[in-house]
Every structure is written in structure tokens, then in C-alpha cells.
C-alpha positions as CSV (number, residue, x, y, z in Angstrom):
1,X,0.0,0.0,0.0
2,X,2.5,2.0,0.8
3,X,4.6,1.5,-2.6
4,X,1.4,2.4,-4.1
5,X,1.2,5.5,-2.6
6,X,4.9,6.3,-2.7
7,X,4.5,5.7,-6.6
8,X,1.6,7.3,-7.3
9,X,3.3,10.5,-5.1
10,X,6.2,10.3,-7.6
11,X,4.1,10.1,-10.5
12,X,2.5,13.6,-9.4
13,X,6.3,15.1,-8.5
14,X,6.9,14.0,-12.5
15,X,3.6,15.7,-13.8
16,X,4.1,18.6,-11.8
17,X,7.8,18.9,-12.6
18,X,6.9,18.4,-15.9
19,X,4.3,21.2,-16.4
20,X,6.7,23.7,-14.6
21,X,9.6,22.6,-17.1
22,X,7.1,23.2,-20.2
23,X,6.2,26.3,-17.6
24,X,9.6,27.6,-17.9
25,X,10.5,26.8,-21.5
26,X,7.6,28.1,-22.4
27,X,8.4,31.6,-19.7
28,X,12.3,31.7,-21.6
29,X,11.1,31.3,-25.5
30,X,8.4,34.2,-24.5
31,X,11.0,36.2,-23.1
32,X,13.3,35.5,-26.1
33,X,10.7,36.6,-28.4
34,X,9.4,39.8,-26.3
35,X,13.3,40.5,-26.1
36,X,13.6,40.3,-30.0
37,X,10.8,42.1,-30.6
38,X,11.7,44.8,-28.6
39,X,15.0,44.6,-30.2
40,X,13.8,45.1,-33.1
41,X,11.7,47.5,-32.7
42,X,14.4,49.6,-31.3
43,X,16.3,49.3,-34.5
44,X,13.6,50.0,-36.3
45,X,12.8,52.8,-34.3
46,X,16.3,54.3,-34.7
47,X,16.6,53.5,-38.6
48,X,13.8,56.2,-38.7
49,X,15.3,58.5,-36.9
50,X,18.6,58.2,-38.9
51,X,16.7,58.6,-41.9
52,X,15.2,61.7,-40.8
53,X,18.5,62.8,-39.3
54,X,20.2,62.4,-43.0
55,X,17.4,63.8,-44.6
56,X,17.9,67.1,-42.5
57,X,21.4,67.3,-43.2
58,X,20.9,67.0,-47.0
59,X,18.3,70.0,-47.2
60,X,20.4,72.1,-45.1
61,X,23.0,71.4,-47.6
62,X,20.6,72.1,-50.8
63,X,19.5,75.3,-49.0
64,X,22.2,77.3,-48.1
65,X,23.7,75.9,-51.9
66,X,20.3,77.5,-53.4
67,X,20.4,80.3,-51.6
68,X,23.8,81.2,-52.5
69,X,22.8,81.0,-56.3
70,X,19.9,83.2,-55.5
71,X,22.6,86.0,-54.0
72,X,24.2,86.3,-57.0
73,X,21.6,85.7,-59.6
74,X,20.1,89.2,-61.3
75,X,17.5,86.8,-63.5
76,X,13.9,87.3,-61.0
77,X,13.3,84.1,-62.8
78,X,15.7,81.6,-62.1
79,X,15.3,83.1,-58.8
80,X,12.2,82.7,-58.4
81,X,12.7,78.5,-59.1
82,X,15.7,79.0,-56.2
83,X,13.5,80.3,-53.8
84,X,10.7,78.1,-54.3
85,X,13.1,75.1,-54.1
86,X,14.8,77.0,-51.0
87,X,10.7,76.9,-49.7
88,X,10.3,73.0,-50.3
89,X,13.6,72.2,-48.7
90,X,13.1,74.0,-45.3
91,X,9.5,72.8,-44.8
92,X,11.2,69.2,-45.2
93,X,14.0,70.0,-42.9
94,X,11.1,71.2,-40.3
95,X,9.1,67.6,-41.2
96,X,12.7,66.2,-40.3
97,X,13.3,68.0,-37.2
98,X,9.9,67.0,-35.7
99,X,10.2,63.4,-36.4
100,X,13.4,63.4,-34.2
101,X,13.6,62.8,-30.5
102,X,14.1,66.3,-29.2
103,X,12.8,67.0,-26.1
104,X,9.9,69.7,-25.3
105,X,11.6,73.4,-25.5
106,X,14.8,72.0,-26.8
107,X,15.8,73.7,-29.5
108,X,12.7,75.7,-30.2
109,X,15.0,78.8,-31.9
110,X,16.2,76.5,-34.9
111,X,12.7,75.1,-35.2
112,X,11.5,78.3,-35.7
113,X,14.0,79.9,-38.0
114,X,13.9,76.9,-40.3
115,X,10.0,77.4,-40.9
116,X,10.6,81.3,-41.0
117,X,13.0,80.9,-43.9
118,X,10.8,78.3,-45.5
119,X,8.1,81.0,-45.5
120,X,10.2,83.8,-46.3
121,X,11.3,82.3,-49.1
122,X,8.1,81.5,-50.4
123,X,6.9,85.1,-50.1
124,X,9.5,86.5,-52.1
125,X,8.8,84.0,-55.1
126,X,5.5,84.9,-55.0
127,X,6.4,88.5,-54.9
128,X,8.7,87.8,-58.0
129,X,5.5,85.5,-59.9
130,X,3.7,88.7,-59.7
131,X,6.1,90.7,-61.7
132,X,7.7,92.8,-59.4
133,X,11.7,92.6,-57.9
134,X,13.6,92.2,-54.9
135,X,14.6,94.8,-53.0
136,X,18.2,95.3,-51.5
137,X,17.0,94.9,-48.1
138,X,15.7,91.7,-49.1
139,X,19.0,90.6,-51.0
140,X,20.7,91.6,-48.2
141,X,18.5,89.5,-45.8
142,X,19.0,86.4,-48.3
143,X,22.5,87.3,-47.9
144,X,22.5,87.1,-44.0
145,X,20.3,83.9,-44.7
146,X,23.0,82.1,-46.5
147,X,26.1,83.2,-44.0
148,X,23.7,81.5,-41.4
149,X,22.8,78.3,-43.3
150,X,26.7,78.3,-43.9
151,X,27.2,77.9,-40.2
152,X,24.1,75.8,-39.9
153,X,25.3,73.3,-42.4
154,X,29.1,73.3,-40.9
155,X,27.6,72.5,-37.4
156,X,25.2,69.5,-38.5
157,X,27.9,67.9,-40.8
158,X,30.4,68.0,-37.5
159,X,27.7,65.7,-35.9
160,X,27.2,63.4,-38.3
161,X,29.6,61.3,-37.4
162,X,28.4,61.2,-33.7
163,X,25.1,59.7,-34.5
164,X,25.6,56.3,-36.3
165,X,24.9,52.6,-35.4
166,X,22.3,53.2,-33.0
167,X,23.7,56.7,-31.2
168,X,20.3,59.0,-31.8
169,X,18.5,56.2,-30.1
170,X,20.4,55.6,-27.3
171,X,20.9,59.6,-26.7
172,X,17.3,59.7,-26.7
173,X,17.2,57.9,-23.8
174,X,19.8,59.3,-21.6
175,X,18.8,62.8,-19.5
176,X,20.8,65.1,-18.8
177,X,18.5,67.9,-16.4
178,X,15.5,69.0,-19.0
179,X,16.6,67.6,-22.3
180,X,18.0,63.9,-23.4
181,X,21.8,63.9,-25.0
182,X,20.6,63.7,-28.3
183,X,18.9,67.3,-28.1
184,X,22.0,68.6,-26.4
185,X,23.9,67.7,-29.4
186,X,21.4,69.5,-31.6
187,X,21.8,72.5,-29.6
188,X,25.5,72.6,-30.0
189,X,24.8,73.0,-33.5
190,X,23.9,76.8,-32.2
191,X,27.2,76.9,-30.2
192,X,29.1,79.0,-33.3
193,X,26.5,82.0,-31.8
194,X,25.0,82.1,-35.4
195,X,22.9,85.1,-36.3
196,X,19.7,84.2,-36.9
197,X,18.0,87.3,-39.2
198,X,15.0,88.6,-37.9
199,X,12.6,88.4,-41.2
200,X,9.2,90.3,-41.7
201,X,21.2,73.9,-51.8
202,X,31.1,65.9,-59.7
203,X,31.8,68.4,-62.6
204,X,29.6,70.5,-64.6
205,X,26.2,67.7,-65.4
206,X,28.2,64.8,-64.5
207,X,24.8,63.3,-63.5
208,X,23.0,64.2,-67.0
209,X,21.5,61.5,-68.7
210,X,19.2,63.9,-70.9
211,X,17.0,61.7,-73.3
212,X,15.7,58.4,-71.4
213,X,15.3,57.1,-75.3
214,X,19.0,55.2,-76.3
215,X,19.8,57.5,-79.4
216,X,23.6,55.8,-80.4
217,X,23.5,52.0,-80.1
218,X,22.2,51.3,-83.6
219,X,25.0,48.4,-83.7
220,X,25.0,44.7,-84.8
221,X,24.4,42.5,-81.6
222,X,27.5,40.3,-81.1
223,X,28.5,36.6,-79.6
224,X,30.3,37.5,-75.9
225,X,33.2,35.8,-77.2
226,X,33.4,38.3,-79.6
227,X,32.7,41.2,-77.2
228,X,35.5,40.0,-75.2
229,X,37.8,40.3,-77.9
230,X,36.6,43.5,-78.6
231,X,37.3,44.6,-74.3
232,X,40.9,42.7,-74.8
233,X,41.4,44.8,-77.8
234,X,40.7,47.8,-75.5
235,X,43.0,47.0,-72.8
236,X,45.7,46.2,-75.1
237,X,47.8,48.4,-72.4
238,X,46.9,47.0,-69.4
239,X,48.5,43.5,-68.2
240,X,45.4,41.1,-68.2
241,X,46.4,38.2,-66.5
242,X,42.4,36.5,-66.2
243,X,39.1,37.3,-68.5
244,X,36.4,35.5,-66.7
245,X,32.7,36.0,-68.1
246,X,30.2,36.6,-65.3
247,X,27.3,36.4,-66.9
248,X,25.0,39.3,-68.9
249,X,22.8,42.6,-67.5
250,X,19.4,42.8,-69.5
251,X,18.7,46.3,-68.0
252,X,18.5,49.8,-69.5
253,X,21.9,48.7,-72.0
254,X,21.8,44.9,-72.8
255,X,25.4,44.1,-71.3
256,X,27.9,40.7,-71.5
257,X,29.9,41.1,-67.6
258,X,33.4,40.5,-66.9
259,X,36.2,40.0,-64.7
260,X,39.5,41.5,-65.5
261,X,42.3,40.3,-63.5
262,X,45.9,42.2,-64.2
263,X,49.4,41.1,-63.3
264,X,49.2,42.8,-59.7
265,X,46.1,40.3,-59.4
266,X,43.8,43.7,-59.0
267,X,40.4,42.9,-60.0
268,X,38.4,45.2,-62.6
269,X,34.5,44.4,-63.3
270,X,33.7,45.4,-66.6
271,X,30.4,45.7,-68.8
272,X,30.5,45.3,-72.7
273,X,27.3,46.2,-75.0
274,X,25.7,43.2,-76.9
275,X,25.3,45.7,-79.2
276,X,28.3,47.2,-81.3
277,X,30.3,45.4,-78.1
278,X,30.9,48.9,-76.9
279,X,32.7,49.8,-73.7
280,X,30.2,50.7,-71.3
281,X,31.2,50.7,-67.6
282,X,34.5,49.6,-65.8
283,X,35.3,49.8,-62.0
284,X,38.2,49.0,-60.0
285,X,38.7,49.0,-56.7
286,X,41.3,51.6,-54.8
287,X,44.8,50.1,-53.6
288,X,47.2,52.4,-53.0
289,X,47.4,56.6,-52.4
290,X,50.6,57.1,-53.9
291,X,50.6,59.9,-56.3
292,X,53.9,58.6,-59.3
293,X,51.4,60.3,-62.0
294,X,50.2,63.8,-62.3
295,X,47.2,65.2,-63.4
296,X,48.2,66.1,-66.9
297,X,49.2,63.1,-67.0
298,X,46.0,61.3,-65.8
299,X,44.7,63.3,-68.4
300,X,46.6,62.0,-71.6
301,X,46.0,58.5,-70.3
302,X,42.0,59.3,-69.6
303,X,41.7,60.6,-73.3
304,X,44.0,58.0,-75.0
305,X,42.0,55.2,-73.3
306,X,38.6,56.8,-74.4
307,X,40.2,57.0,-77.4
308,X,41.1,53.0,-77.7
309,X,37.2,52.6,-76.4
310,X,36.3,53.9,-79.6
311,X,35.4,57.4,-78.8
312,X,37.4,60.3,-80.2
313,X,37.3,64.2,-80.2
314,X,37.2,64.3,-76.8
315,X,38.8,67.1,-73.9
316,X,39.1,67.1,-70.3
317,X,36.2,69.4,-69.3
318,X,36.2,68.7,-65.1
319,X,39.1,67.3,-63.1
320,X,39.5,67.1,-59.7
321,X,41.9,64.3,-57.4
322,X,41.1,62.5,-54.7
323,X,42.9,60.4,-52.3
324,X,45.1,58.4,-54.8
325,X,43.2,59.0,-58.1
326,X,41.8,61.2,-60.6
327,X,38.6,61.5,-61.6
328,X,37.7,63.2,-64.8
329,X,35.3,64.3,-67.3
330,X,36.1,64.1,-71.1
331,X,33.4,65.2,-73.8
332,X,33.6,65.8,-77.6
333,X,34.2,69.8,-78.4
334,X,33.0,70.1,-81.7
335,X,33.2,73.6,-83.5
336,X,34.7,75.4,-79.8
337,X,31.8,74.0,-78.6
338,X,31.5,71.8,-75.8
339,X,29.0,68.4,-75.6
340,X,28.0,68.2,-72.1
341,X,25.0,65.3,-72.6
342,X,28.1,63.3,-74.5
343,X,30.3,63.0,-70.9
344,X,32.2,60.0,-70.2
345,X,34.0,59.8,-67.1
346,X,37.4,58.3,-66.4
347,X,39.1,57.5,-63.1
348,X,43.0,56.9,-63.0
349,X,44.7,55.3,-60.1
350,X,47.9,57.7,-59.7
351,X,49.9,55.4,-58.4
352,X,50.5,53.1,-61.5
353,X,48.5,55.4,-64.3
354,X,45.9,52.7,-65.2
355,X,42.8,53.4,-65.7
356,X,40.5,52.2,-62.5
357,X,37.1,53.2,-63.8
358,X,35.3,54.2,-67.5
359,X,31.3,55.1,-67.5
360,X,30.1,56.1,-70.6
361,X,26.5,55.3,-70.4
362,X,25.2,59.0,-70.9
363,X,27.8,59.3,-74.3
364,X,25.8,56.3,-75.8
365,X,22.4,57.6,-74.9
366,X,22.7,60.8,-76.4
367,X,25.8,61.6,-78.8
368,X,24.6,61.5,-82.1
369,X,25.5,64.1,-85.2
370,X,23.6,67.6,-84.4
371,X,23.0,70.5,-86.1
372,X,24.2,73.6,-84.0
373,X,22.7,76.6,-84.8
374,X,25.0,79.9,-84.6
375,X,24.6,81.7,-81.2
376,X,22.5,84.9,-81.7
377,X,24.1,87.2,-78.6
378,X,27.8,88.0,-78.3
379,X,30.0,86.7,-75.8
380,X,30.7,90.2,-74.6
381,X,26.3,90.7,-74.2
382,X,26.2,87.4,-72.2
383,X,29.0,88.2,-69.9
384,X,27.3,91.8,-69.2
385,X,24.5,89.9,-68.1
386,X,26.4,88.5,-65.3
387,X,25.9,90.3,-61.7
388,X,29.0,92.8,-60.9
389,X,29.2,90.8,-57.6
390,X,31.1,88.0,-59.6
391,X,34.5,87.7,-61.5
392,X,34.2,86.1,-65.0
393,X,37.5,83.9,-65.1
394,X,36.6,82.1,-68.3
395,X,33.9,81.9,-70.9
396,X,33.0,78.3,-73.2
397,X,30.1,77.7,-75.4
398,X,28.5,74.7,-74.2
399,X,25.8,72.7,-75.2
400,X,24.2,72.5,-71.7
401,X,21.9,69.1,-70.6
402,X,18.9,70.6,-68.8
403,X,15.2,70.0,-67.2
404,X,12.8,69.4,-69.4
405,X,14.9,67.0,-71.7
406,X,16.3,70.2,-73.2
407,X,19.6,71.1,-75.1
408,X,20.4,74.4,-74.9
409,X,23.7,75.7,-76.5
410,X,24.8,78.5,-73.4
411,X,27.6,80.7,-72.9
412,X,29.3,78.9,-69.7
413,X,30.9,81.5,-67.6
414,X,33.5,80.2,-64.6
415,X,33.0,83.1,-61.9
416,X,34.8,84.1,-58.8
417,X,33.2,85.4,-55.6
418,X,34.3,85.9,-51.6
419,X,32.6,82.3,-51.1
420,X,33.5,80.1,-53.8
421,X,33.3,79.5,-57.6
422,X,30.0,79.3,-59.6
423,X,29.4,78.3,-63.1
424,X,26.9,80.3,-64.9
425,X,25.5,79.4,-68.0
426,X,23.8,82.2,-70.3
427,X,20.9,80.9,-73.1
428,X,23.2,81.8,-76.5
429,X,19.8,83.2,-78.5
430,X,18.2,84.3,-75.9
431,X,20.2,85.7,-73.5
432,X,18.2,83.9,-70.6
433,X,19.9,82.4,-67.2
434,X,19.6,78.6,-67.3
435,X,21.3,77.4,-64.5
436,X,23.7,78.5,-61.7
437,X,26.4,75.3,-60.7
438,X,28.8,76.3,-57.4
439,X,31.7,74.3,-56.3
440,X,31.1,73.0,-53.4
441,X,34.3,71.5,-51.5
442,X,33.9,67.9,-49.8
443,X,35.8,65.3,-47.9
444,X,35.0,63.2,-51.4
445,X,36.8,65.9,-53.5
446,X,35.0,69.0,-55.6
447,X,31.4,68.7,-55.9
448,X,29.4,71.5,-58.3
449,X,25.6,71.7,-57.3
């Protein structure tokens, strides 16, 4: 009797032990799971606000470059586009501010004079849709505008880096008196005592691709094998040690893919058209700073590559080095005129002079034979057109890539001013601003926005 009850006491020990194992399994996966969830949700929590962070950053930036093209633009029209941009930018760095973790009262001054200019801004455009112009206190107040955006911009760059992998986050959480770390850092950004006004934004169109419609690949499609003749051909100069076919890219160009290896076992990735087995793309990586080649050099070997590509006629338009290489802008000058929507770009590794990357993706999609009409104004009207605030250095013709799908031959003007260079580009018949580019300087080399 006894056994029976011992046994039937160590059956219910078992069952018991049993649920309060499950119990606890169950208690540790539930945990696991709230933990990961809340994990994740903190990480997705703080990808938004990074987002919102870079976002801020990058219409600061477009701001203070727009506004500086509106100081020294005398066309109320292309002002007027500026200012309306300027508008759309600052509402969005407002919308950016507010979706950050700032604390009540934290930095309610830069709040403020973000949505002031944003309105400002879209008062004068108005002012300027109506017909009438800006007066010189309000260029001067643009002025004071842009030497504060200057400093604003200088002061949120500096604290880039102090917000990544997870920082805005866990500042948000961490009080220091009234306000978390996070907002403490935002009002640092106001620690270069900027004055605020009190009131009542690669080379010239490196980025163009102007006609989505391919207009120069009307070539015979080819075998790969004989595209990679064709790419061997090419880089009859350069050591190839390997040619290994990847594969092909049916995307905007229908491509055959390779993989160049040279004698110094470098690795170049390189994209031939099926069609014409045109040189389309090459990339490189970086491997050494060392500077044995100069930049007139970089730029014979940049042209006498393009050259072996297939593509002739060409001049360095836009240069500029960084680290150990050169990147530069090559595009056909036909009559003194140059062919901006025909760029190709080169990069040259300056420590052994080869050529480390080739994009010529816009050349294909828009060179073809044109028809260039004789500019109607002088070259001495267009540069009379330009404000007395800037110093003409140099004056081109250009064909100039712009909205609208347009091609507009322009007188391109390189100007000097206290804050930088600007390009300025005159309409040739009609005398009208186009567009306003300023070199902007970067820890990635010379950027013109």
C-alpha cells in the first residue's frame, strides 16, 4: 500500500515537474521573443530617426547651396525656381526636425528659424510671380540667410559622425537635467552663436543623362566571345592576366559582364554592350594613395584610353583628385563647342597610371551628329549679363543638358566670388539664365551643385 502510494506521489512530482519545465520553457522562448521584438523595434525605431537625421542634413545642404545661387543671380526668374526650391527644402528640414527625439523646449530657436526661412522664401517667389523685384534689403536678408545656413550646415555635418549605429536612439534615452543627449547635441549646432535674421542647396552635369530614349546604339548584336575580344582589344595596355565571363545585365543597355584580373592580381569588373560590343562601364577598386602620375598626365591616359574605347574628339572638361586618383570628365568639343550630354567619365589610379574606372552610359544615350545653330548674342552681351558681384575667369560655349529633356547651347561663364566658384550658363539666343552650378568642397573631393 504504501509503494502504491509512494509511486503514485512520484508520478504527481513527475507531472508537476513536468508542467513547470514546459512552464519555464515556455516563460524563456516568450521572453526570447518579447526580447527580439523589442530589439527590433528599437532598431527600427532608430533607422527612422537616422533617416530623418540624413534627410535634414541633406536639405540644409541644398539650402544654403540655393540660396547662395539666389545671392548672386540678377534673372527674377531663375530666382524665383531657387526660392521656391529653398521653400520646399526648409518645410522638409522642419518635417525632419519634428520626427526626431528632441525633447519639449529643446531647441525651439532652430525650429523656428527653419520654418521662418521656408516662408520667407516663399513670399519672395511669390512676390517675384507677380512681376515685381527684390529689393536690397531683401537681398541683403538672403545674404545674412545664407552666411547662417553656412554655419548651420558646418555645425550639422560635424555631428554626423556622432550619430551612427544606433547613437540617436540611445541619446534619446539618456537625460541630462530637462533635455535627453541627443537634443543637447542638436543645440550645440547653435554653439558657433549664429545670427539668426530677424525676417518680416562631380563636374559641370556629371549626373546628365538627358533623353531616357538610347539615341547611339544602332549596332550589330555580337557573340560575348566576340565582345571579349573586342574589351581585350581595348586594354591592349593593361597586363590582363584572367578574363572571366560573369554572366549578362538585360537592363536599361543589354550588357555581357566580366572580370579582368591584371598582373598585380587587381580585379576590374567590366560591362560590354551586346550591341556594337561597346565599352560601357568599368570599375576598380582603390589600392594604393601614392601619387607617381600627375594630373596632366592622368589626363593624356584618360583621353588616349577613351580614345582605344572607340570614342574620339574628346577634352578634359572637369578634373579634380582625390585620395590616390583622378577623376575626370572628357566630352567631344566640336566647332569650340562643348557636348555636355556626350560625358564620359574616367578615373586613373595615380599610383600606377591605369585606368581604374570608365562610365560612358550617358555618351551612348545621347551623342549623335547635331546640327548647332550659330549663337544669336555676343559673348561680350552674355557676360554683361552676369551680376558685378562675380568675377568672370573664363567663358566656353556649351551645349548644356537641362530639365525638361532640353539642349540648350549656353555661354558657360566660370565666376569668382568671396565664397567660392560658380558656373553660370547664359541661353546663346536668348540671353536667358539657365542654370547657376557652385563648387562646393567635400571630404570626397570638388562637388558642383
Amino acid at each position: 500500500m504504501e509503494a502504491k502510494k509512494l509511486k503514485k506521489s512520484n508520478i504527481i512530482l513527475i507531472v508537476v515537474a513536468s508542467v513547470l519545465a514546459i512552464a519555464l520553457i515556455a516563460f524563456v522562448v516568450m521572453y526570447s521573443v518579447s526580447m527580439n521584438t523589442q530589439q527590433k523595434l528599437q532598431t527600427d525605431l532608430d533607422n527612422i530617426y537616422q533617416r530623418n537625421f540624413n534627410e535634414l542634413v541633406d536639405n540644409v545642404n541644398n539650402s544654403q547651396i540655393k540660396l547662395s545661387k539666389v545671392c548672386v543671380s540678377d534673372y527674377d526668374t531663375y530666382a524665383k525656381k531657387m526660392l521656391n526650391e529653398i521653400s520646399t527644402n526648409t518645410t522638409c528640414a522642419a518635417i525632419n526636425l519634428s520626427a526626431l527625439p528632441i525633447s519639449i523646449n529643446g531647441i525651439d530657436d532652430t525650429i523656428k528659424f527653419v520654418n521662418q526661412v521656408s516662408g520667407y522664401t516663399k513670399t519672395l517667389a511669390n512676390k517675384l510671380d507677380k512681376g515685381e523685384s527684390l529689393t536690397s534689403t531683401e537681398i541683403s536678408t538672403l545674404e545674412s540667410l545664407n552666411n547662417a545656413f553656412i554655419e548651420l550646415k558646418n555645425e550639422l555635418n560635424k555631428l554626423i559622425k556622432e550619430v551612427k549605429n544606433g547613437d540617436i536612439y540611445d541619446q534619446s534615452l539618456k537625460l541630462n537635467g530637462d533635455y535627453n543627449a541627443f537634443t543637447i547635441k542638436l543645440q550645440n549646432v547653435k554653439a558657433g552663436d549664429v545670427e539668426y535674421p530677424t525676417m518680416i542647396y562631380d563636374g559641370p552635369f556629371s549626373d546628365s543623362v538627358v533623353n531616357q530614349k538610347i539615341k547611339n546604339m544602332n549596332f550589330t548584336k555580337v557573340s560575348k566571345d566576340v565582345a571579349k575580344q573586342s574589351l581585350l582589344n581595348i586594354l591592349k595596355n593593361t597586363s590582363v592576366a584572367e578574363c572571366e565571363y560573369l554572366g549578362d545585365t538585360d537592363g536599361r543597355f543589354e550588357t555581357y559582364d566580366y572580370k579582368i584580373v591584371n598582373d598585380n592580381q587587381n580585379a576590374i569588373y567590366v560591362q560590354v554592350s551586346k550591341n556594337g560590343a561597346k565599352l560601357l562601364t568599368m570599375s576598380a577598386g582603390d589600392y594604393d594613395n601614392t601619387q607617381n602620375y600627375t594630373l596632366g598626365q592622368a589626363k593624356q591616359i584618360a583621353i588616349d584610353f577613351t580614345k582605344l574605347a572607340g570614342i574620339s574628339d574628346v577634352e578634359c572638361v572637369w578634373s579634380d583628385v582625390v585620395g590616390g586618383d583622378a577623376y575626370l570628365n572628357l566630352a567631344p568639343v566640336k566647332s569650340g563647342i562643348i557636348l555636355y550630354p556626350d560625358l564620359v567619365k574616367v578615373k586613373v589610379d595615380l599610383a600606377t597610371g591605369m585606368v581604374a574606372g570608365f562610365e560612358a552610359s550617358s555618351y551612348y544615350t545621347n551623342h549623335i551628329q547635331r546640327n548647332i545653330k550659330n549663337a544669336t548674342i555676343s559673348q561680350s552681351q552674355a557676360e554683361q549679363m552676369i551680376p558685378s558681384s562675380l568675377t568672370i575667369k573664363t567663358t566656353k560655349l556649351a551645349l548644356a543638358p537641362l530639365e525638361y529633356n532640353r539642349e540648350v547651347l549656353c555661354y558657360e561663364m566660370m565666376c569668382t566670388k568671396n565664397d567660392g566658384t560658380y558656373y553660370v550658363y547664359v541661353n546663346a539666343y536668348s540671353g536667358v539664365l539657365e542654370n547657376i552650378l557652385k563648387i562646393v568642397e567635400s571630404d570626397n573631393g570638388n562637388l558642383l551643385m
